[in-house]
C-alpha positions as CSV (number, residue, x, y, z in Angstrom):
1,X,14.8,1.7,-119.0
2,X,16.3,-1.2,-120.8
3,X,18.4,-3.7,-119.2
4,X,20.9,-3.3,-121.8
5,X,21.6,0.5,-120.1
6,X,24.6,0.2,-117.6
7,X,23.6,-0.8,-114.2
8,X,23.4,-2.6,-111.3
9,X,20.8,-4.9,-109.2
10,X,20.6,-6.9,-106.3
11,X,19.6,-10.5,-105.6
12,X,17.4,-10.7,-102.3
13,X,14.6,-13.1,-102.7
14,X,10.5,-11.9,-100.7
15,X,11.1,-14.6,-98.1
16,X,14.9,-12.9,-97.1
17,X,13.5,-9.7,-96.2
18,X,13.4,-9.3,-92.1
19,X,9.1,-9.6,-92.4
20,X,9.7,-12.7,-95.2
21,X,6.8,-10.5,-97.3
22,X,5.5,-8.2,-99.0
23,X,4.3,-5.0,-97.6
24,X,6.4,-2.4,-95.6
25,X,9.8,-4.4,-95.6
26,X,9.8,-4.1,-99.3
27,X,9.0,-0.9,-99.6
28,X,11.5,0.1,-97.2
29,X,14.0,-2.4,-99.1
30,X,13.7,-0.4,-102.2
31,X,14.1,3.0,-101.2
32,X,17.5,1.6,-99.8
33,X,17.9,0.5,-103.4
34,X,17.3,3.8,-105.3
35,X,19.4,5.7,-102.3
36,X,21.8,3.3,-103.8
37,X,21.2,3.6,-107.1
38,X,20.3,-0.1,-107.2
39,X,17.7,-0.4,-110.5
40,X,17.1,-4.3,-110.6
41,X,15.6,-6.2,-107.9
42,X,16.0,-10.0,-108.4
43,X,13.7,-12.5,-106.7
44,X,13.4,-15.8,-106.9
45,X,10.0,-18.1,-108.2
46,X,7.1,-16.7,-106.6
47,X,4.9,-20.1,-106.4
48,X,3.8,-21.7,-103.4
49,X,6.2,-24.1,-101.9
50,X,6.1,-27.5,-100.9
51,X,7.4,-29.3,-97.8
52,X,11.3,-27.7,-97.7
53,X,10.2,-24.7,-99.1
54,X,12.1,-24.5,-102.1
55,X,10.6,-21.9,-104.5
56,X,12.0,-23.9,-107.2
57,X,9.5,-26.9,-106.9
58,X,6.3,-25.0,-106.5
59,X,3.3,-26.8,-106.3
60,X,1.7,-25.0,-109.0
61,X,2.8,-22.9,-111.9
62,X,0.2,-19.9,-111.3
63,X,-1.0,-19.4,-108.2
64,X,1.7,-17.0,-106.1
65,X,2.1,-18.1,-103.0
66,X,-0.1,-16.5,-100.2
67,X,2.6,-16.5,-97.5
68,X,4.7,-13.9,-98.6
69,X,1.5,-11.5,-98.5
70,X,1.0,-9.8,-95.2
71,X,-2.6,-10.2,-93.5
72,X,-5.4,-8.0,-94.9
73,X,-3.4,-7.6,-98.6
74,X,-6.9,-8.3,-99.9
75,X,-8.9,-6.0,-97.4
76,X,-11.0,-3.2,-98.9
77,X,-11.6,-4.9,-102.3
78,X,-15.4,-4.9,-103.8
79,X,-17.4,-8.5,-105.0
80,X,-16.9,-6.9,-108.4
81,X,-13.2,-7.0,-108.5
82,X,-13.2,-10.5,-107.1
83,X,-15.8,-12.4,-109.5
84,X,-13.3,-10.4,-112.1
85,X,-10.0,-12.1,-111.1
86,X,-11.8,-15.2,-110.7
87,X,-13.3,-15.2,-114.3
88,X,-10.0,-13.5,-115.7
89,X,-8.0,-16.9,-114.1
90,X,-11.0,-19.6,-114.4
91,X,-9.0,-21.6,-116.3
92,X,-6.7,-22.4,-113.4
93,X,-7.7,-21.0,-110.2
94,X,-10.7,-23.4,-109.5
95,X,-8.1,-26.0,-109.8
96,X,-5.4,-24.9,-107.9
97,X,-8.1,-23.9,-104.8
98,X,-9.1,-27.1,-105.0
99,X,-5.8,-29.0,-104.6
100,X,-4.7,-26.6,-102.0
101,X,-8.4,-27.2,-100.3
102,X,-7.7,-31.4,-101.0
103,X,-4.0,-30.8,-99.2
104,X,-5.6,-29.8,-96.8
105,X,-8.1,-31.5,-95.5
106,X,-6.0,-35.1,-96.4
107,X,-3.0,-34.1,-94.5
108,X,-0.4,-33.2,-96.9
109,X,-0.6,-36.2,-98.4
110,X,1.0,-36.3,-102.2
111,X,-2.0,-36.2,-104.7
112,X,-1.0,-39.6,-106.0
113,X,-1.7,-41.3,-102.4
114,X,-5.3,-39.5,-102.1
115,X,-7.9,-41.8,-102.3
116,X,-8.4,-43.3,-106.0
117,X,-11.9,-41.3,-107.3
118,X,-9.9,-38.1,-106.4
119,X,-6.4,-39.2,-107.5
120,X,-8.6,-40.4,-110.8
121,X,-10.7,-37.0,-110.9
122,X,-13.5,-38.7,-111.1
123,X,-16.6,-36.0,-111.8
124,X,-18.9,-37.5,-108.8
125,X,-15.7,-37.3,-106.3
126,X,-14.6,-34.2,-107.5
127,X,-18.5,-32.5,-107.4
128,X,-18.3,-34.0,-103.6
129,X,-15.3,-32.4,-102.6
130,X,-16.4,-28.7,-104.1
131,X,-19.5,-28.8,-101.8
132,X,-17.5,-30.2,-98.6
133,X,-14.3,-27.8,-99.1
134,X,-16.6,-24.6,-100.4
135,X,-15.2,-22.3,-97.6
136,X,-11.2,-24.1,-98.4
137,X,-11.8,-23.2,-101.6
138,X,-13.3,-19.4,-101.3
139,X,-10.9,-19.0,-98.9
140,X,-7.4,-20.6,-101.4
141,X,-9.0,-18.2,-104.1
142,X,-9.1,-15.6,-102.1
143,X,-5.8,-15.5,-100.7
144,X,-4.4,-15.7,-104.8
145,X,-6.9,-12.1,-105.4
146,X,-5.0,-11.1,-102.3
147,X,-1.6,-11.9,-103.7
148,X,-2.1,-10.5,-107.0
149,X,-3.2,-7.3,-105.6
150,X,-0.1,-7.0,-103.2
151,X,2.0,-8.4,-106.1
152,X,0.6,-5.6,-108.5
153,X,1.3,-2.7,-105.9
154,X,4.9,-4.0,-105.3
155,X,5.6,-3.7,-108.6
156,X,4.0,-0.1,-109.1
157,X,6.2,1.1,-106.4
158,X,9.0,-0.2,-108.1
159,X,8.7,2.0,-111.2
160,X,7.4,4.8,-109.1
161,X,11.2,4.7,-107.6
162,X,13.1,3.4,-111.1
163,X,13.1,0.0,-110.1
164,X,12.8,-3.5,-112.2
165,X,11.8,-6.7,-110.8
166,X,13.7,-9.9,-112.3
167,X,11.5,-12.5,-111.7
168,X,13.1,-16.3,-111.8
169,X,10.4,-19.2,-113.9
170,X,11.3,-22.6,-112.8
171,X,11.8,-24.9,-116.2
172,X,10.2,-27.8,-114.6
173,X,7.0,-27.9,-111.5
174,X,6.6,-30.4,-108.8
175,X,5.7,-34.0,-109.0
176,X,3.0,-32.9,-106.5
177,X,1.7,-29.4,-108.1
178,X,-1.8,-28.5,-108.9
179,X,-0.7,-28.8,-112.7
180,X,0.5,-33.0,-112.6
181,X,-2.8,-33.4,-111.0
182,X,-4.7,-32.0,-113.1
183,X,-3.2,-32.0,-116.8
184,X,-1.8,-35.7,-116.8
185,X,-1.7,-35.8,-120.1
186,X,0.9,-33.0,-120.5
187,X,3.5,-35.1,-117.7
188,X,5.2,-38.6,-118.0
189,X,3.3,-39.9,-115.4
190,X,1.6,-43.4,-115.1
191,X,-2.6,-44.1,-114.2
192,X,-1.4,-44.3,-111.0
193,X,0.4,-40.9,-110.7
194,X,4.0,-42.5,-110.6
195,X,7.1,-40.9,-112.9
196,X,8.6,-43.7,-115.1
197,X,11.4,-41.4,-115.0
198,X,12.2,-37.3,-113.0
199,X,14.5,-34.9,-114.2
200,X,18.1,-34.1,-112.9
201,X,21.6,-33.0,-113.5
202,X,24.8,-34.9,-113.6
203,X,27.9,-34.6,-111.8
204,X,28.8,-30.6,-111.8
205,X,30.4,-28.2,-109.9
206,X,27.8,-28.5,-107.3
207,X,27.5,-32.4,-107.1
208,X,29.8,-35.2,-107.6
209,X,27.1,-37.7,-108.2
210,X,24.6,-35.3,-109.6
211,X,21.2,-34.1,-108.8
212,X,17.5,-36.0,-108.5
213,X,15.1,-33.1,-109.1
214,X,12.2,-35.2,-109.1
215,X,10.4,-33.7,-111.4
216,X,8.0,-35.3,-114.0
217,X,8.8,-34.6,-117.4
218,X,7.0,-33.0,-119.7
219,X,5.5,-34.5,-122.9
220,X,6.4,-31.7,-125.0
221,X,5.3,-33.4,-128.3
222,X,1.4,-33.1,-126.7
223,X,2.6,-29.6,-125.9
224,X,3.5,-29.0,-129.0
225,X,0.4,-30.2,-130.8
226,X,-1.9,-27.5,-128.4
227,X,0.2,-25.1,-130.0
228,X,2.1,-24.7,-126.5
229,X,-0.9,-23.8,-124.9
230,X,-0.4,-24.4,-121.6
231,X,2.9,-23.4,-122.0
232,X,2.3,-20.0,-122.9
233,X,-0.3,-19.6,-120.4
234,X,2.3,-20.3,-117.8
235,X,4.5,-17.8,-119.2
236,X,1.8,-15.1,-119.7
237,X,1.0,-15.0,-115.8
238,X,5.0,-14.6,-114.8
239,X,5.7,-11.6,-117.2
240,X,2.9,-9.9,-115.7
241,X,4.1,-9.9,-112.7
242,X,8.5,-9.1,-113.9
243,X,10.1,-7.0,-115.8
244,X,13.1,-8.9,-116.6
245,X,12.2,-13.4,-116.9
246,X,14.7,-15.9,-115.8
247,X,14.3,-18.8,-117.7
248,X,15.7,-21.7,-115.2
249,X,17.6,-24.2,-116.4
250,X,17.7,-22.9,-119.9
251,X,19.9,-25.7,-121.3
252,X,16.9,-27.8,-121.3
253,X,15.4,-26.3,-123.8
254,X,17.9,-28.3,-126.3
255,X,18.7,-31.2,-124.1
256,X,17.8,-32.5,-120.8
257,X,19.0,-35.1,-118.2
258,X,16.4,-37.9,-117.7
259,X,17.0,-40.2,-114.6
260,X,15.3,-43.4,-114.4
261,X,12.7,-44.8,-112.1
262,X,14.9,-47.2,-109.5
263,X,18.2,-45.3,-110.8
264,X,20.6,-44.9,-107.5
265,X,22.5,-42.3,-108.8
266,X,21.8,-39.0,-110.7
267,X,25.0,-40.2,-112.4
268,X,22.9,-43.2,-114.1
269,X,21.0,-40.7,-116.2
270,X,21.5,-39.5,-119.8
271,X,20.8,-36.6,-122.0
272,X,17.5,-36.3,-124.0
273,X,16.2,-34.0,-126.5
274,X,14.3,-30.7,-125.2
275,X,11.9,-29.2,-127.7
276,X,14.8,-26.6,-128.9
277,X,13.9,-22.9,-129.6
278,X,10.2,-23.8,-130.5
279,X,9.0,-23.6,-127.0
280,X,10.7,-20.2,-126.3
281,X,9.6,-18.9,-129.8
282,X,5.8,-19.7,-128.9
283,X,6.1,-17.5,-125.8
284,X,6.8,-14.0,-128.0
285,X,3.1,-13.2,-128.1
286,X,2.4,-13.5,-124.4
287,X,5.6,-11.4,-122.9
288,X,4.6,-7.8,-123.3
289,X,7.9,-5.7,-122.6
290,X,8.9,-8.2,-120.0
291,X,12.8,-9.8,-121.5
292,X,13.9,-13.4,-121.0
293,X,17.0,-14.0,-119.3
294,X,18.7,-17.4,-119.7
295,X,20.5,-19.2,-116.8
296,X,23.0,-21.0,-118.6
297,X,24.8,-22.1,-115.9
298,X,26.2,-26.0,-115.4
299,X,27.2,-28.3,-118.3
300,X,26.5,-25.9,-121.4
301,X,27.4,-26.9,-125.2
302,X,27.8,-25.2,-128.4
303,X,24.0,-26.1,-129.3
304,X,23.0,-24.1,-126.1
305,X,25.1,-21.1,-126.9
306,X,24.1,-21.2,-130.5
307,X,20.2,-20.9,-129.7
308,X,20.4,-18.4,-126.5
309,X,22.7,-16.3,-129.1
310,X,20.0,-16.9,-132.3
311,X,17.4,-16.0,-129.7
312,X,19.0,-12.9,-128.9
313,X,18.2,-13.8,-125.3
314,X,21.3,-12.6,-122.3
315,X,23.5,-15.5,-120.3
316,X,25.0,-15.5,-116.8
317,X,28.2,-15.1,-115.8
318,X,29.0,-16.1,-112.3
319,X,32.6,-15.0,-111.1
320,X,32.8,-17.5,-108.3
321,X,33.0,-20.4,-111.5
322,X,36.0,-17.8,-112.8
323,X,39.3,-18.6,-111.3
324,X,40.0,-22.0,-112.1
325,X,43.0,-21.4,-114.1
326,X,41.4,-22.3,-117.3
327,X,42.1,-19.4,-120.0
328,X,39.3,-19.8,-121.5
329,X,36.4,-20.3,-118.8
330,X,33.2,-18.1,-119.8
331,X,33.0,-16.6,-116.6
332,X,36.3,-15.3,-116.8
333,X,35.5,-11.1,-117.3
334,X,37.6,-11.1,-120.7
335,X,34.4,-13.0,-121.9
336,X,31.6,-10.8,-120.6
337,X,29.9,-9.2,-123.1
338,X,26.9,-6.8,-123.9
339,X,24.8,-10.4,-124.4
340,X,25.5,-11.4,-120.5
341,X,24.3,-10.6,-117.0
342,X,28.0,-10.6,-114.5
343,X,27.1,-12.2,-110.6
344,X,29.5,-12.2,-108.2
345,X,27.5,-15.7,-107.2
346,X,23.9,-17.0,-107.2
347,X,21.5,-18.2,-104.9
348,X,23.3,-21.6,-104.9
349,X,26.8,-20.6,-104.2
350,X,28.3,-20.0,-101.2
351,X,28.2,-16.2,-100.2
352,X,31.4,-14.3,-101.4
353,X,33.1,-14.2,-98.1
354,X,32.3,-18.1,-96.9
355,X,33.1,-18.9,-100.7
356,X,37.0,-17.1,-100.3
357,X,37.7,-18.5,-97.3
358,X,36.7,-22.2,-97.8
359,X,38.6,-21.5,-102.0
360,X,41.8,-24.0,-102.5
361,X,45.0,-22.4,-102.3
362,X,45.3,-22.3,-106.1
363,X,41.8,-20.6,-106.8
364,X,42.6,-18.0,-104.3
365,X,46.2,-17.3,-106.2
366,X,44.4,-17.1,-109.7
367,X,41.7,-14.4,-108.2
368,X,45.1,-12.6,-106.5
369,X,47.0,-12.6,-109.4
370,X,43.9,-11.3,-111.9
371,X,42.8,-8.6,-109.5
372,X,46.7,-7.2,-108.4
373,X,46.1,-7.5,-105.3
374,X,48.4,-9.5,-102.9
375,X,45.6,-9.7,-100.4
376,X,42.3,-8.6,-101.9
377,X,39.5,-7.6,-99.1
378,X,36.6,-9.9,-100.1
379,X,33.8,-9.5,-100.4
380,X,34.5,-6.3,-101.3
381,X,37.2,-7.0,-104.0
382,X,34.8,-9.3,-106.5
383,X,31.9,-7.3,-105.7
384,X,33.9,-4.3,-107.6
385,X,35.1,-6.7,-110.0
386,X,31.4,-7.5,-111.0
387,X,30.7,-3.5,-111.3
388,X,33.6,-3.4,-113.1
389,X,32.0,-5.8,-115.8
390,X,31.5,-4.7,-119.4
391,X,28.3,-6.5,-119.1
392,X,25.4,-4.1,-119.0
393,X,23.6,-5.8,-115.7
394,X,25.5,-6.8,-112.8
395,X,23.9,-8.3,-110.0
396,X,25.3,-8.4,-106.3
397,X,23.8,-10.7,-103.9
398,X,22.4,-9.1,-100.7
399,X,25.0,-11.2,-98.9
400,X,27.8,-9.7,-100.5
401,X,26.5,-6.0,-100.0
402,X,26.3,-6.9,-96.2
403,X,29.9,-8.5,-96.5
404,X,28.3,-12.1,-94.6
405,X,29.8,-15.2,-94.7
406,X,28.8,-18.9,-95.4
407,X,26.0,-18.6,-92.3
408,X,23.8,-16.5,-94.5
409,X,24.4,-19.2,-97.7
410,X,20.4,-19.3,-99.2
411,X,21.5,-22.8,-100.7
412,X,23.1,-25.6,-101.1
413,X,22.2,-27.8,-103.9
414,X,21.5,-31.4,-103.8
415,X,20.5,-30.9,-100.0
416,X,16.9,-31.2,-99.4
417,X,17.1,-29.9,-96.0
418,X,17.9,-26.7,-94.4
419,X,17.7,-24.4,-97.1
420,X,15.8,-21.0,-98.1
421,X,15.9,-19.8,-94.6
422,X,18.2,-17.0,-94.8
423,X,17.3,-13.4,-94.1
424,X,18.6,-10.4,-93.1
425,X,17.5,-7.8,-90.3
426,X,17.7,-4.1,-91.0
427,X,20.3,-4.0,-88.1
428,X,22.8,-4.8,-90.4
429,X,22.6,-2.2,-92.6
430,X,24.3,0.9,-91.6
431,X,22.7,4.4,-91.6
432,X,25.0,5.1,-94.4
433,X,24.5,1.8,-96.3
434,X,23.5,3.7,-99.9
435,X,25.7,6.9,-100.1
436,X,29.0,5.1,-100.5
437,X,27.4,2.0,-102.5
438,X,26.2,4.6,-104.8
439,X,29.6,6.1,-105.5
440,X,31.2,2.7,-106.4
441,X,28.0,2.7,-108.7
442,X,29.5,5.9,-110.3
443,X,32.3,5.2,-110.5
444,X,32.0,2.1,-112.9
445,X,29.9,3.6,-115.2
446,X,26.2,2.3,-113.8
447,X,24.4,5.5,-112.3
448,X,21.5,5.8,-114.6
């Protein structure tokens, strides 16, 4: 089934289902989704988190990470099968066990504060480490065979019940990820581990002073000269495991915002050339059938919508951003088109309901006045709005479909604390849940 055939998805990250894995919960969660006829299931990154748990700064850009796999995923399996994943991943895995294994056993500390022979990865210091962690390490590599196994059923069981997973790629990985560590030379970091500069945003509709991702940039000139290896390695893993690619922060691809070291607001940054089209071109050979997905959300210019149109690659349109009383905002449904995905809101917004009731006075006339309705019932009201898109996909948070307010918001940007906790408990949804969802399905046009 293409995503370009009319239908409709929800947004429900792993860690929001009542178990916060994989396993039963999920396969409960999408048989409520075909009863539905729900055919998209987005996530969010997959990696393993660091200390707020934001899947957006994972600490590597490989391994998946092991808490969203219930105990025993990896029970049953023969020697065979694991000396295969491990050969089939040797270029990344050893690596990634031993940071996690290094973590460890130095108390979280960053890898730039570990002592200098490891921060250095000096051969003898690294050669001590692999004999004093063995079991860390068996025991981190075992847990990534585990959650490709368990990641690899999930997905079966999708497409055994019609279902697509949308899978979310972070542009950027964490200052403190397996990856900085290990392929310096790739990162704008110093000998001593420290970022002469980190990655943000500037003032948006999220921030008045911007955002400090924190993230080292990448030296996509050296990129460029390995023929993007790395790159396309990166990419290779994540369209094995979705059928449908968010690429995160897509506008950085033709420019991004570059904050530096000692700046004290996100505000003092500027915008710097991203390697353009290049960089998504290189990946072509290492999707499969999985398809890219831009999020082209925040400060976007004609260069951005000229190459995620010459791409041929789908945008976001968000109809929270919609009712600002500007006739020609993008998210406005006059401009959805067969080239866009429609969202009533994303994991960063405010839920539908919280996001209504806390709207100015004026935002809540404009949404009034375009629906024709005096008093329109939210969430229900923008949730049919968003079905009622001409854009092939829509996509309904969870949140929405359970009609919550701001309590069950999954984010709020430029807040380190707090966040990602949200779930829901299968209380909440009633015994008829699907049978009337699946008629406003019908009735716009995206039954399969």
């Amino acid at each position: 089934m293409s995503w370009t055939q009319r239908s409709a998805g929800v947004l429900l990250h792993i860690s929001s289902l009542p178990s916060r894995q994989l396993g039963a919960d999920a396969l409960r969660f999408m048989d409520v989704m075909a009863q539905a006829g729900l055919r998209v299931w987005q996530i969010l990154p997959v990696g393993p988190t660091t200390k707020y748990h934001n899947p957006f700064e994972p600490a590597s850009a490989f391994a998946g990470d092991p808490t969203l796999v219930p105990l025993g995923a990896g029970d049953g399996a023969d020697e065979d099968s694991f000396e295969a994943f491990q050969r089939e991943h040797a270029d990344w895995l050893p690596d990634w066990a031993l940071f996690s294994a290094l973590e460890q056993e130095l108390g979280d500390l960053p890898w730039w504060e570990w002592p200098p022979p490891l921060r250095e990865r000096e051969s003898p210091a690294l050669e001590a480490a692999r004999e004093h962690l063995a079991t860390h390490i068996e025991h981190a590599c075992l847990a990534q065979f585990a959650f490709e196994r368990a990641w690899s059923g999930l997905r079966a069981q999708a497409h055994a019940r019609g279902i697509r997973i949308f899978g979310d790629v972070p542009l950027f990985v964490s200052h403190n990820s397996a990856e900085v560590w290990t392929h310096r030379e790739l990162f704008e970091v110093d000998p001593n581990g420290q970022c002469a500069a980190v990655v943000g945003v500037p003032p948006d509709a999220f921030s008045e002073t911007g955002q400090f991702w924190g993230y080292p940039p990448y030296r996509w000139e050296v990129m460029a000269q390995t023929g993007f290896a790395w790159w396309k390695r990166h990419f290779e893993i994540q369209a094995r495991r979705f059928d449908l690619v968010r690429l995160d922060h897509f506008r950085g691809f033709a420019a991004w915002w570059r904050i530096p070291q000692g700046a004290r607001s996100a505000a003092e940054g500027a915008w710097t050339p991203g390697p353009g089209r290049a960089a998504i071109d290189a990946l072509a050979p290492m999707l499969g059938g999985a398809q890219l997905v831009a999020e082209d959300l925040g400060v976007i210019t004609e260069d951005v919508i000229a190459m995620r149109q010459a791409l041929g690659i789908p945008g976001m349109r968000v109809l929270q951003f919609a009712f600002d009383g500007n006739p020609h905002n993008p998210h406005l449904p006059a401009s959805h088109g067969p080239d866009t995905i429609c969202y009533t809101g994303t994991h960063d917004n405010d839920t539908t309901l919280g996001w209504w009731r806390s709207a100015p006075a004026h935002e809540r006339e404009n949404v009034a006045r375009f629906l024709g309705q005096a008093e329109p019932a939210m969430p229900h009201a923008l949730v049919d709005c968003a079905l009622a898109s001409s854009a092939p996909l829509s996509i309904v948070p969870m949140q929405d479909l359970l009609e919550l307010g701001a309590e069950a918001r999954m984010n709020r940007p430029g807040v380190a604390e707090g966040n990602w906790r949200w779930r829901f408990d299968w209380a909440q949804l009633s015994a008829d849940f699907g049978p009337p969802l699946r008629a406003r399905l019908a009735q716009h046009g995206r039954l399969p």
